[in-house]
N, C-alpha and C positions, 0 to 999 in steps of 0.2 A: 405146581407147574412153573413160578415164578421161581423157584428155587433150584430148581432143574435149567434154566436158561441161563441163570447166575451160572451155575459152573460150569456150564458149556464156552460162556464165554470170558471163563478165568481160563482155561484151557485153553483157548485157542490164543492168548495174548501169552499164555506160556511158551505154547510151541513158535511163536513167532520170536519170543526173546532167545530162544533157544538156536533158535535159525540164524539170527543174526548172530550170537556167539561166532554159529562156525563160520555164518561170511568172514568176520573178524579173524578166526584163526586161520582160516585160508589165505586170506591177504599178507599176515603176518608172513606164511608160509613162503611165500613168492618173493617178499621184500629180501628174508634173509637166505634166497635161492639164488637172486641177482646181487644180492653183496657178496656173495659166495664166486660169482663172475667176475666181478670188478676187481677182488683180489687175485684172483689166475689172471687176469689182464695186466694188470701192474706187474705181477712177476715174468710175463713174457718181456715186456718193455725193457727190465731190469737186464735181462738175456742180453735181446739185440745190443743192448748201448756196451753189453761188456766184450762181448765181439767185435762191434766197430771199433770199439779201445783197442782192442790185443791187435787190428790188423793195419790201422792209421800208422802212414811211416812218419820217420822221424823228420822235422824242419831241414828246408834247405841252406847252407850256411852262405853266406853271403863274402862272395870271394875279395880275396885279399885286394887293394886297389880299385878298385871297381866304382867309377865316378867320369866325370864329365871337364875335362881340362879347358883354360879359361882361354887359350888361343883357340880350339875348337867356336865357343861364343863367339868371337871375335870375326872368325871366320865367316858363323851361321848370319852375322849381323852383317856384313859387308857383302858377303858372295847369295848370302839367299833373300835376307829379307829386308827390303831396304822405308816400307811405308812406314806413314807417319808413329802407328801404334805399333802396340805388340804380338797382337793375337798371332800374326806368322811365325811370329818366332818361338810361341809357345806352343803350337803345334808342329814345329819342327823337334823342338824338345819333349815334349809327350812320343814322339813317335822314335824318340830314340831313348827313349826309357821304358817302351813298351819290346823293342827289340832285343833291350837290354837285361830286361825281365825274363823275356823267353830264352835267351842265351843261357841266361845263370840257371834255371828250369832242365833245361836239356842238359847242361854241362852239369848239373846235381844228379840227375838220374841217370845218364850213358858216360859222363869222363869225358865227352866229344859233344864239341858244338857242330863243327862239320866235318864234311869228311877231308877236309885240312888237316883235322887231327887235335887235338886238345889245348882250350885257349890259355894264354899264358899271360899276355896284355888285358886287363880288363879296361883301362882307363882310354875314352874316347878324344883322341887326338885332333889335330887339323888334317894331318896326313891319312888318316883314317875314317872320315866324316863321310865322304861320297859313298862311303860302305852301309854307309846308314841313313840318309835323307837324296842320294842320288847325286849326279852331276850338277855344279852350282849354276843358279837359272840369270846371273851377273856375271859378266866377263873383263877382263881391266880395264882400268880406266883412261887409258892411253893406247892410241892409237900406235902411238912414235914413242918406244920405250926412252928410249937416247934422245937426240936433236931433232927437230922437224928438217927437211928440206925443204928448201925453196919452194914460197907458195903455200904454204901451208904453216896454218896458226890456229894456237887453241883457243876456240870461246869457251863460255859458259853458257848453261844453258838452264830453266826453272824446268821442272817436274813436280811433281806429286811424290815424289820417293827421293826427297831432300835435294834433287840439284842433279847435273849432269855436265861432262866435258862436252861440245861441241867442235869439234874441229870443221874449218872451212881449208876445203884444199883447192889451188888455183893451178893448171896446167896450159903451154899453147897449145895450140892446134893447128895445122895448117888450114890457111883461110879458103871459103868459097868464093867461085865469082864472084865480081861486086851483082853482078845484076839478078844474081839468086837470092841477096841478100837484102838490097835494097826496098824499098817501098814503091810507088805510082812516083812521089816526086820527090825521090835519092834521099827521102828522111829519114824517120825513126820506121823500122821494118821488121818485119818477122818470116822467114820462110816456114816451110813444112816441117823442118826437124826441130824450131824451138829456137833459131839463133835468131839473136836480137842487131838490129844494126845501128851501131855504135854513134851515128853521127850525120849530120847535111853535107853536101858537098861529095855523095862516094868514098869517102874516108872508109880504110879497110879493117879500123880495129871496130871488133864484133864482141859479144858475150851471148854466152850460152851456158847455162844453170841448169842443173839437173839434183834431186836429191829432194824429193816430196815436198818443198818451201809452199807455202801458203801465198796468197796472194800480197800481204803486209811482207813478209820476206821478200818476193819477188818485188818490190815498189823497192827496196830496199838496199838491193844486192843494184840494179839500175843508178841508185842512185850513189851507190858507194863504185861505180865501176867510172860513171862520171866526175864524182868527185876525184878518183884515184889519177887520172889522167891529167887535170890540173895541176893538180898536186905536185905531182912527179916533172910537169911541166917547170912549175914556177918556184916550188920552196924547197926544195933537194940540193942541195948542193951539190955540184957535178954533174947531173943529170939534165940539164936543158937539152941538149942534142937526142935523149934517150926517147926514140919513137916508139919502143915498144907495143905502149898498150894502142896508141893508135895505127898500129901497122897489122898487128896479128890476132889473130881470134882468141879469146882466152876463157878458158873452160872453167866455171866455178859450182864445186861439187860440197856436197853435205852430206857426209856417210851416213851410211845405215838409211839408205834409200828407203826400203819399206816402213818408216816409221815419218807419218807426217811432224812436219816442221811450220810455227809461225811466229812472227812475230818480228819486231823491227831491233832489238836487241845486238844483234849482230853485226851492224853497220861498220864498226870500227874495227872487227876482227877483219870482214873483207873489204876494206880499203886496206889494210895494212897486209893480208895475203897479196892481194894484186900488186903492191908495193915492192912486195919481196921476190914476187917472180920476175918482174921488170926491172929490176936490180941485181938478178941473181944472189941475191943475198940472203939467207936465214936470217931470223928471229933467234930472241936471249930461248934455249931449250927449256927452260924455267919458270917463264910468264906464259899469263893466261889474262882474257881481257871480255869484257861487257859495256854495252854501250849503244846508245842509237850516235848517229853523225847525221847532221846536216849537211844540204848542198854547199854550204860557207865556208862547212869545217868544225861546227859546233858540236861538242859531244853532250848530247842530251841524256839527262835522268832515265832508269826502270827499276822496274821493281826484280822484286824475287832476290833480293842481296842476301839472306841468310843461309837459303839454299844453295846459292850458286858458292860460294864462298866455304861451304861445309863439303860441294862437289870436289872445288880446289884442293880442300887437304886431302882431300881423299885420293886424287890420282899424284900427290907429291909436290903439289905445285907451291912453290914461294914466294912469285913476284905476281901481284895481282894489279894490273888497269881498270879504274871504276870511274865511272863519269863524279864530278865534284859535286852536283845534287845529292849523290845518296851519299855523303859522308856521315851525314847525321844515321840513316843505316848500319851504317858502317858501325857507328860508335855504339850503338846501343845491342851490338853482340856483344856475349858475353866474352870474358876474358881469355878462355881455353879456345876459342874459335880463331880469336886474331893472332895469341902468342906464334910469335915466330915467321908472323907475313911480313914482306915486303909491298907494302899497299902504296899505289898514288894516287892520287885523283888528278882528272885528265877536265881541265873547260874548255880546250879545241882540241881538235887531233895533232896541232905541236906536242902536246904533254903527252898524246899517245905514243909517236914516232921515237920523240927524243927515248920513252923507256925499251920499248920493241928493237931496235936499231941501236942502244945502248949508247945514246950520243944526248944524254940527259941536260939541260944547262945547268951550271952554276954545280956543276958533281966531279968531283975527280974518279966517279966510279964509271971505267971502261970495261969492256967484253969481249976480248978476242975469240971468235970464231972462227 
């Protein structure tokens, strides 16, 4: 019996090793039925990629000329983008190498960019620029291409986008009643449209300022419209008899109204406009000026001299008025910003007049206008 149990159970450890054999060859069998897949898979792949080869076109050639010209820059830097950085100016350039890219695109695959007809110019111009970035978003910098008339004189002015021309323009006006004008007791008065009265005593010269001035402007353009009336009273030569400003209303305006204005900077531009309308006389076409004035005459220090100065060359201007405080300003521009100014520094409004008026002392340099 014990011998009979022994082989029953040699047998059954048989048949088990036996079993497992064929688990083993069955798995063999599956391993080398999916490596049998993985190579048909690899030979499709090999397919696709020889196809997308035979149908890929050929590269597009990169047309003759085809570039970005340096008065174009010049342009983009003056007419679009004027802040401190560059980021504007680089996405004016990205977006005209992006238009530039799809031109040479369409002109590789049809021979025609548009239906213009087939381009010939590659190279991006001045004259050609608005075609690509739009109408420029800066317009000149001069109001009065040629000479100012009468009345009318260039400031400077500070910005955040290196500097700006200011012009102060000065016109008469036929005067209102006195008593529309006047105060409770004939003083300093204001009616309803803004006019200011000039003086005690009913006196009929008047100011009236218009052009978004700030309250430091308006303290300002008062005190430059008083001072102006002295002025022309006592240190003119020839003009003692000259009633003007105290006889007639006179309009002192600040273009480009929607764009607020402040600051006391201006002083010696409109004393010297009111000047010139009271004189009928123009200003040198050439000069441009910054400056506060006191009641006395004194032309006081501001700031912002590197801007305004870098505004100058830009609208053409040569002969520049700067109060005698900022010389040390002055000096510490670099060289390529001064070459070629005509600078004076002014310590009363004599040093203004004498250059404005071209009646300089101690200069054999006159200005027939």
């Amino acid at each position: 019996m014990r011998e009979a149990g022994l082989a029953e159970e040699e047998e059954k450890k048989k048949d088990e090793g036996e079993g497992a054999e064929k688990e083993k060859e069955d798995e063999e069998k599956k391993m080398d039925q999916g490596g049998g897949g993985e190579e048909a898979g690899t030979g499709e792949g090999e397919t696709t990629t020889s196809v997308a080869a035979k149908t890929e076109r050929p590269p597009i050639a990169v047309p003759e000329g085809l570039g970005i010209d340096s008065s174009a820059i010049y342009a983009l830097v003056r007419w679009y983008c004027r802040e401190a950085g560059v980021r504007q100016l680089a996405q004016r350039l990205e977006r005209i190498c992006r238009r530039l890219a799809l031109d040479v695109v369409r002109f590789g695959e049809t021979g025609d960019v548009s239906t213009k007809g087939a381009k010939t110019n590659w190279l991006v111009t001045e004259e050609s620029l608005e075609g690509f970035v739009g109408k420029p978003v800066f317009t000149s910098d001069r109001l009065y291409e040629d000479k100012t008339p009468p009345g009318v004189v260039m400031g400077l002015a500070w910005t955040a986008m290196g500097g700006s021309s200011l012009y102060i323009e000065c016109q008469s006006v036929p005067s209102a009643p006195k008593k529309q004008l006047l105060g409770d007791e004939g003083g300093m008065g204001e009616n309803s449209d803004g006019v200011q009265a000039g003086g005690a005593g009913g006196a009929a010269g008047r100011l009236m300022t218009t052009g978004q001035m700030g309250d430091v402007m308006q303290e300002s353009s008062r005190i430059a419209y008083s001072f102006a009336r002295s002025y022309l009273a006592k240190h003119v030569s020839g003009q003692a008899e000259n009633a003007f400003l105290a006889e007639e209303t006179v309009h002192l305006h600040v273009p480009e109204g929607a764009t607020p204005k402040d600051g006391p900077s201006a002083g010696v531009t409109m004393v010297t406009a009111m000047l010139s309308l009271a004189m009928d006389r123009p200003v040198r076409p050439d000069v441009a000026m910054t400056g506060e004035v006191s009641l006395t005459g004194k032309v006081l220090p501001v700031g912002g001299i590197k801007e305004k100065v870098i505004a100058a060359r830009r609208a053409g201007i040569v002969c520049l008025v700067l109060p005698v405080g900022c010389r040390r300003d002055y000096e510490e521009l670099p060289d390529y910003l001064r070459e070629g100014l005509e600078v004076h520094f002014a310590s009363t409004y004599d040093d203004v007049y004498a250059v404005a008026f071209c009646e300089e002392p101690n200069s054999p340099f006159t200005f027939d206008l």
